[in-house]
MARSE-353143 format. One record per residue: residue in three letters; x, y, z of N, C-alpha, C, CB in turn. Coordinates in pm, whole numbers, padded with zeros to 5 digits, always signed. Glycine has a CB too. Layout:
! MARSE-353143
ALAXYZXYZXYZXYZ
...
***
This chain:
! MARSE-353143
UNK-07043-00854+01459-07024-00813+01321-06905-00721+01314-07150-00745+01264
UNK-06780-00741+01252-06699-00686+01263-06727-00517+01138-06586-00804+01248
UNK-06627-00483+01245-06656-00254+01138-06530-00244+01078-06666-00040+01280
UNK-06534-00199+00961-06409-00152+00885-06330-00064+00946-06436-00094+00768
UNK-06179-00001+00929-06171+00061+01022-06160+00196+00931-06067+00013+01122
UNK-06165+00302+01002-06235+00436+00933-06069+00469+00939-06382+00558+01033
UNK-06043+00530+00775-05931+00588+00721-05962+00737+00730-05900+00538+00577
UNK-05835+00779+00798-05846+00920+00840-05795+01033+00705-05740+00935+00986
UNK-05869+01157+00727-05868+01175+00552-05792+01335+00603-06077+01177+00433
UNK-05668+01392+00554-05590+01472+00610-05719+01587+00524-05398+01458+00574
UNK-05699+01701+00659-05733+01816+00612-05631+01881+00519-05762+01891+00717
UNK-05725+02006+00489-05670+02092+00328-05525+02136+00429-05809+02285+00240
UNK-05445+02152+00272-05321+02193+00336-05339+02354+00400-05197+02182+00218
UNK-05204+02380+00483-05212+02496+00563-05164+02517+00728-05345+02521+00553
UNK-05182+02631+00755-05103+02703+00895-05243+02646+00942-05048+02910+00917
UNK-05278+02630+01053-05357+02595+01208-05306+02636+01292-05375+02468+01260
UNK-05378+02718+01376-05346+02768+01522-05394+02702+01578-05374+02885+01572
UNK-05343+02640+01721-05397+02559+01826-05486+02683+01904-05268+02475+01924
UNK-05636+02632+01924-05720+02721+02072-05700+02697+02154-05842+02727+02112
UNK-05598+02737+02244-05587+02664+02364-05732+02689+02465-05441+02717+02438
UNK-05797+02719+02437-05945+02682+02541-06003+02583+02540-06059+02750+02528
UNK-05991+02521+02427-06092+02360+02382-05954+02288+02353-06233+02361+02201
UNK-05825+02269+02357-05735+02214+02359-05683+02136+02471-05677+02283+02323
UNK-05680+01966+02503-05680+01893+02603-05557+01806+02625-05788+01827+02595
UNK-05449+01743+02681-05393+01649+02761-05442+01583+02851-05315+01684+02805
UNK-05527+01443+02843-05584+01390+02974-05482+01276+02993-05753+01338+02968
UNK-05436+01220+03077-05359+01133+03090-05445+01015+03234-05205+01219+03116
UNK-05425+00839+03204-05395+00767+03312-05264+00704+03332-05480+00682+03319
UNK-05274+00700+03482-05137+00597+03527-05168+00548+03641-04988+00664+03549
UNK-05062+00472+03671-05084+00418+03839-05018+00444+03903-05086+00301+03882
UNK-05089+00444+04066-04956+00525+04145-05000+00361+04270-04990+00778+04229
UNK-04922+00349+04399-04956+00216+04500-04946+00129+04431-05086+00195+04569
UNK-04821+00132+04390-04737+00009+04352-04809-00099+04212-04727-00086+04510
UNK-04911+00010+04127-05015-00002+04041-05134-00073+04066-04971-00044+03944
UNK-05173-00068+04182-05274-00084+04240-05424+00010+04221-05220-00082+04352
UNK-05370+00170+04175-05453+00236+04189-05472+00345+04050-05429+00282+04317
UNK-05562+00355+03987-05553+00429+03889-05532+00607+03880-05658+00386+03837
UNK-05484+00664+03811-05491+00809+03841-05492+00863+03717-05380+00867+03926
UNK-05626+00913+03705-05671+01057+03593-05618+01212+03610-05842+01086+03606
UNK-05598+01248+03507-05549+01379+03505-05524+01477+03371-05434+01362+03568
UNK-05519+01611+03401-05486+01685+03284-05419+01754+03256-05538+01729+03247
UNK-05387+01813+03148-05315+01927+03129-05321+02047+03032-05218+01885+03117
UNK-05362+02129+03062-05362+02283+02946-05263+02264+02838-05305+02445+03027
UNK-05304+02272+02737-05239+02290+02597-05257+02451+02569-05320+02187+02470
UNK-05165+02522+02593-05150+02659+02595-05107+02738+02422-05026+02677+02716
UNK-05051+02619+02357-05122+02707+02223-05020+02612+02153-05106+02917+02197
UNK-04988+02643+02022-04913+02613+01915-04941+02621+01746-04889+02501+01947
UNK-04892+02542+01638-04941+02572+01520-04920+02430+01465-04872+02697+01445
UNK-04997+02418+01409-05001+02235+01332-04978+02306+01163-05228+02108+01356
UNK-04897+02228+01116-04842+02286+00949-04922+02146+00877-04606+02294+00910
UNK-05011+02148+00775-05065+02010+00711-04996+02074+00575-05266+01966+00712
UNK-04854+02008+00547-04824+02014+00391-04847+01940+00304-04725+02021+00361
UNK-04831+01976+00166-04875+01926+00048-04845+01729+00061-04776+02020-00086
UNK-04730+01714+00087-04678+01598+00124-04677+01562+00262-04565+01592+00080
UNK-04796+01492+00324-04815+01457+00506-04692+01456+00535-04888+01304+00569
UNK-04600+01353+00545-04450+01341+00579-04387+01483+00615-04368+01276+00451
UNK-04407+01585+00537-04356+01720+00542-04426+01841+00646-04368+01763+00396
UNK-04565+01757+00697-04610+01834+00779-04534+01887+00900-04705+01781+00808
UNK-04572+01910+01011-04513+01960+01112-04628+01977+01279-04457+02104+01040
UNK-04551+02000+01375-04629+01992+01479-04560+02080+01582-04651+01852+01518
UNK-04628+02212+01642-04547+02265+01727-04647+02303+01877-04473+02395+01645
UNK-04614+02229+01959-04721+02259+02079-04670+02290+02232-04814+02128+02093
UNK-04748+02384+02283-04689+02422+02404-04804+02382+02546-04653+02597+02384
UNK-04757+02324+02633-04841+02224+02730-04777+02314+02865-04795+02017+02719
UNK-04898+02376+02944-04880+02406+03060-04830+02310+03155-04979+02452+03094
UNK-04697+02299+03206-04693+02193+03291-04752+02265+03453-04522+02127+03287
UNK-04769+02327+03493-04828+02416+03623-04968+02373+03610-04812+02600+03617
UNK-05044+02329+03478-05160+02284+03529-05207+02179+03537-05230+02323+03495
UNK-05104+02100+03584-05118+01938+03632-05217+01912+03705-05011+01881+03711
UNK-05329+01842+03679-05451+01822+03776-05493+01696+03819-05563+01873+03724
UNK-05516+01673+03908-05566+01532+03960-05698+01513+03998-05499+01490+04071
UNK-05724+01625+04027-05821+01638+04125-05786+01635+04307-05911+01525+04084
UNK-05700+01605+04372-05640+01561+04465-05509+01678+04480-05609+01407+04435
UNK-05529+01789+04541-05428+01895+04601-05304+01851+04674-05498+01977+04698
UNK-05312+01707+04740-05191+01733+04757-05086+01663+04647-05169+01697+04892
UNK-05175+01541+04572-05069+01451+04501-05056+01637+04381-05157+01231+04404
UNK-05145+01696+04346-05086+01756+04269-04982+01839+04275-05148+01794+04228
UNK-04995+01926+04401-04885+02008+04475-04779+01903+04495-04934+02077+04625
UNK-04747+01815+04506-04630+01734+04538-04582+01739+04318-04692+01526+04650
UNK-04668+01665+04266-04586+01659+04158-04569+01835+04057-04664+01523+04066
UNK-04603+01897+04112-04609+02039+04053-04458+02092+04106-04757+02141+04117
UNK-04399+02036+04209-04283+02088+04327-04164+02025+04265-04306+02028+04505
UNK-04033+02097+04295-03916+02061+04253-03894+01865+04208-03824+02121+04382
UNK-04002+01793+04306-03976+01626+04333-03971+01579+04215-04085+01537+04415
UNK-04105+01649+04149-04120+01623+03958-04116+01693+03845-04227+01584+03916
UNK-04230+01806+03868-04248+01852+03726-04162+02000+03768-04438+01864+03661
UNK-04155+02020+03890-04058+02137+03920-04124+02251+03870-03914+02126+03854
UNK-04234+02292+03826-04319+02409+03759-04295+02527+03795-04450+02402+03777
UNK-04259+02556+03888-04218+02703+03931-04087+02744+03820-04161+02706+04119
UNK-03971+02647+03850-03908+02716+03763-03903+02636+03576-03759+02732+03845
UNK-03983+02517+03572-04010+02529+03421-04171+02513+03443-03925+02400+03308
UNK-04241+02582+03361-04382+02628+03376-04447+02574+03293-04410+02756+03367
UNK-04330+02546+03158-04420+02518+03046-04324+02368+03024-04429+02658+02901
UNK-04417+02315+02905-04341+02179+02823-04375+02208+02703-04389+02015+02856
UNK-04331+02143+02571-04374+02157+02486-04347+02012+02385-04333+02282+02458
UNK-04386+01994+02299-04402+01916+02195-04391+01957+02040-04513+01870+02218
UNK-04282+01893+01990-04236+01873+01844-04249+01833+01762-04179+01849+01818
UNK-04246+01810+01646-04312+01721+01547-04238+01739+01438-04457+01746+01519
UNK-04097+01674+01356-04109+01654+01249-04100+01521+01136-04050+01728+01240
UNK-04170+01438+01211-04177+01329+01134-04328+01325+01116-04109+01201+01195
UNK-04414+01280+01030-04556+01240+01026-04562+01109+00931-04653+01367+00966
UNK-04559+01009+00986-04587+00909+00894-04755+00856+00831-04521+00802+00964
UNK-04781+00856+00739-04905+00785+00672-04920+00641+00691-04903+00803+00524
UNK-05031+00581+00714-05041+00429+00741-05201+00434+00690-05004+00369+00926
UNK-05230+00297+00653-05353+00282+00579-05477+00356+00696-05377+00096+00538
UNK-05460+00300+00801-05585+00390+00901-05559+00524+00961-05625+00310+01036
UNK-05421+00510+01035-05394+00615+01087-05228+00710+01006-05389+00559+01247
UNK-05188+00824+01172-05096+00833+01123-05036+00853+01217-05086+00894+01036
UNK-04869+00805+01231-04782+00833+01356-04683+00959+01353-04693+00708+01380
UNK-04714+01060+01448-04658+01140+01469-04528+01131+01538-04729+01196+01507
UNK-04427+01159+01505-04282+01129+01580-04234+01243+01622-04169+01066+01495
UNK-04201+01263+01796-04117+01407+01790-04103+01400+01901-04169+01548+01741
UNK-04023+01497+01954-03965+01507+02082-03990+01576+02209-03874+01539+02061
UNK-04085+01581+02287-04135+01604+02454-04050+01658+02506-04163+01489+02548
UNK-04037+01821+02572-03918+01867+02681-04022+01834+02773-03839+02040+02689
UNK-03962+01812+02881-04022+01838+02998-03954+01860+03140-04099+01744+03007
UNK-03913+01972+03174-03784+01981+03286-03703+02050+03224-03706+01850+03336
UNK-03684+02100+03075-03551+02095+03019-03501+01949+02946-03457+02132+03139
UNK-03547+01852+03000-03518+01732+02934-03574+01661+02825-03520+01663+03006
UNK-03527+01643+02706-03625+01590+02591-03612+01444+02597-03587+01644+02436
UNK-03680+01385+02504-03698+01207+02464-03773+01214+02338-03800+01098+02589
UNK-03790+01139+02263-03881+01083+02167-03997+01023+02194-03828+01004+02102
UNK-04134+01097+02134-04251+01006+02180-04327+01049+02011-04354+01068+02366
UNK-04389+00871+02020-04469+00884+01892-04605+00898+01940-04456+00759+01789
UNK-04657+00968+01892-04826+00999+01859-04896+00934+01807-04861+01091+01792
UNK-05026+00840+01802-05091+00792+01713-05210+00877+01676-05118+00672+01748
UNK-05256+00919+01558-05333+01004+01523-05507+00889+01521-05258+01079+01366
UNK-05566+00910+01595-05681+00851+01601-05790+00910+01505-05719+00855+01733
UNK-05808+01090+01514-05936+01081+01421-05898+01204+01391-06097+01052+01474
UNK-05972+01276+01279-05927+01418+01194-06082+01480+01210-05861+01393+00993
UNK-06105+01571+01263-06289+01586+01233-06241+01734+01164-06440+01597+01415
UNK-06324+01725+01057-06294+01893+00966-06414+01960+00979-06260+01891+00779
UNK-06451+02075+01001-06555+02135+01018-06517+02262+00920-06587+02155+01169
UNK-06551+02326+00766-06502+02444+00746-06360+02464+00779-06576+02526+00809
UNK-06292+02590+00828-06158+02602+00899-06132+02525+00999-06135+02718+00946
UNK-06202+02495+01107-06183+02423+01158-06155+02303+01142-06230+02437+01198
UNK-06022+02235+01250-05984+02092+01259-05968+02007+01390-05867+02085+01199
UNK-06015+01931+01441-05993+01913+01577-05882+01749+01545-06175+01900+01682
UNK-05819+01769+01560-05669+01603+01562-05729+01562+01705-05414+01656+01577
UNK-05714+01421+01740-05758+01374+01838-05598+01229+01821-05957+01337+01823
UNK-05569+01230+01955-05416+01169+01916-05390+01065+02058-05268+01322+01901
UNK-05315+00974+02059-05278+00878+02176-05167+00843+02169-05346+00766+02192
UNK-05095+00799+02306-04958+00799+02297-04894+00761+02471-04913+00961+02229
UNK-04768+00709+02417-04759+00691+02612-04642+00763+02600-04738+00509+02714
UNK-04618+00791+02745-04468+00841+02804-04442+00829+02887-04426+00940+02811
UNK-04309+00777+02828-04214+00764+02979-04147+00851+03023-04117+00676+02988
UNK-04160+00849+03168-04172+01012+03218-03991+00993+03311-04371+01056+03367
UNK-03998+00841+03328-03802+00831+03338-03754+00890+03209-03721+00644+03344
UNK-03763+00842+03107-03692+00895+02993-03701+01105+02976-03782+00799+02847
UNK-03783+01128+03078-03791+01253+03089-03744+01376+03171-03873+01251+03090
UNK-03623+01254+03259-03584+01303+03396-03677+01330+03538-03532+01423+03363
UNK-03754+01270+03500-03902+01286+03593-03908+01155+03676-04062+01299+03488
UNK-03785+01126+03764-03757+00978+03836-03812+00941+03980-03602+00960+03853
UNK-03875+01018+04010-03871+01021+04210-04003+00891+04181-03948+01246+04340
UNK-04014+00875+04341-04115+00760+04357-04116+00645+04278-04235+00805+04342
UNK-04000+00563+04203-03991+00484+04138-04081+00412+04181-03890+00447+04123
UNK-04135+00305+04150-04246+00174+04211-04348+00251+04229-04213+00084+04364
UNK-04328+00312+04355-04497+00418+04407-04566+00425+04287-04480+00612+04467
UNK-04515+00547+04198-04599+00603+04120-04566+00566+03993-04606+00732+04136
UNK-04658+00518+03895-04584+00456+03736-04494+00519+03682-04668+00445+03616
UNK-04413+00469+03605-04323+00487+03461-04379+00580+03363-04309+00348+03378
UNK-04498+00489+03340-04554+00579+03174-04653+00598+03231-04581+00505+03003
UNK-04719+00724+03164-04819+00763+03154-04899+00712+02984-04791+00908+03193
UNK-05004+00709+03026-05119+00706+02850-05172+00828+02863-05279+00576+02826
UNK-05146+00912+02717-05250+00990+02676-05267+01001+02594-05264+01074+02696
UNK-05438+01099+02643-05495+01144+02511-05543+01262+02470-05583+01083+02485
UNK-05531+01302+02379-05477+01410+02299-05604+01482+02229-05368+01350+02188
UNK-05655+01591+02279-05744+01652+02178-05716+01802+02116-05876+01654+02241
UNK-05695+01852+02015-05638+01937+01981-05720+01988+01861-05511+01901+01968
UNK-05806+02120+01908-05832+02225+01850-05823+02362+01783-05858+02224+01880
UNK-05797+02327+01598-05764+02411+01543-05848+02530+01465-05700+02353+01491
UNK-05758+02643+01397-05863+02682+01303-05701+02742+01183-06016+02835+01389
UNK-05767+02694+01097-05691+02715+00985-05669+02895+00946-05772+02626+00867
UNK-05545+02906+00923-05512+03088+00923-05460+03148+00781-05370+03131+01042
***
């Protein structure tokens, strides 16, 4: 029996602070020549989501611990935490931009630009679900990246191209 698909209904306009405690980056990819799957995460260390009068006009500003790259697995993480990739010692953080927000009958695509290294690219967001609680807003979002387009090149073949993620992001309206 086929389900309608649930139209996401923008919260009240306004400033949102990101919590970075309940705020998530989980990402998969493959590494053995894509043979093998690999889960992982990353700290969303804070930011501010703008919902204006006109969606299009909204905004998105987020800051992503890159130092807390996790695998579960100490050494693949210590290897990509080290100058080879994410280089974290000397950039610690990444962050994420936002000024495009497009409206679409179900969802909505977020457009903006990923540093990571110092190096930016364009990555769109797909906005999956809006849950409003009172002030509270939690955005729940998906998206891939390519992490060549990010200066992030070593292990070509070995370890994938893009990553998929997904995005959970906990607000409270200010």
């Amino acid at each position: 029996m086929p389900t309608s698909a649930t139209v996401l209904q923008a919260p009240p306009t306004g400033r949102y602070v990101i919590n970075d405690s309940a705020s998530t980056v989980t990402f998969t990819t493959k590494h053995m020549f894509g043979l093998g799957k690999v889960r992982g995460r990353f700290t969303v260390t804070g930011g501010v989501i703008t919902v204006a009068d006109q969606v299009d006009d909204s905004t998105v500003d987020a800051e992503i611990s890159a130092s807390s790259f996790s695998t579960g697995n100490f050494l693949r993480d210590f290897a990509v935490k080290s100058p080879l990739f994410l280089n974290t010692r000397r950039h610690p953080a990444s962050s994420f931009r936002a000024r495009s927000i497009q409206r679409e009958a179900d969802n909505c695509i977020v457009s903006g630009t990923l540093t990571v290294k110092g190096e930016s690219a364009p990555v769109d967001l797909i906005v999956t679900d809006i849950d409003v609680e009172g002030t509270s807003v939690v955005f729940s979002a998906k998206g891939l990246i390519d992490r060549y387009a990010l200066g992030v090149t070593m292990m070509r073949g070995m370890a994938a191209r893009r990553l998929t993620v997904d995005i959970s992001v906990h607000t409270t309206r200010v």
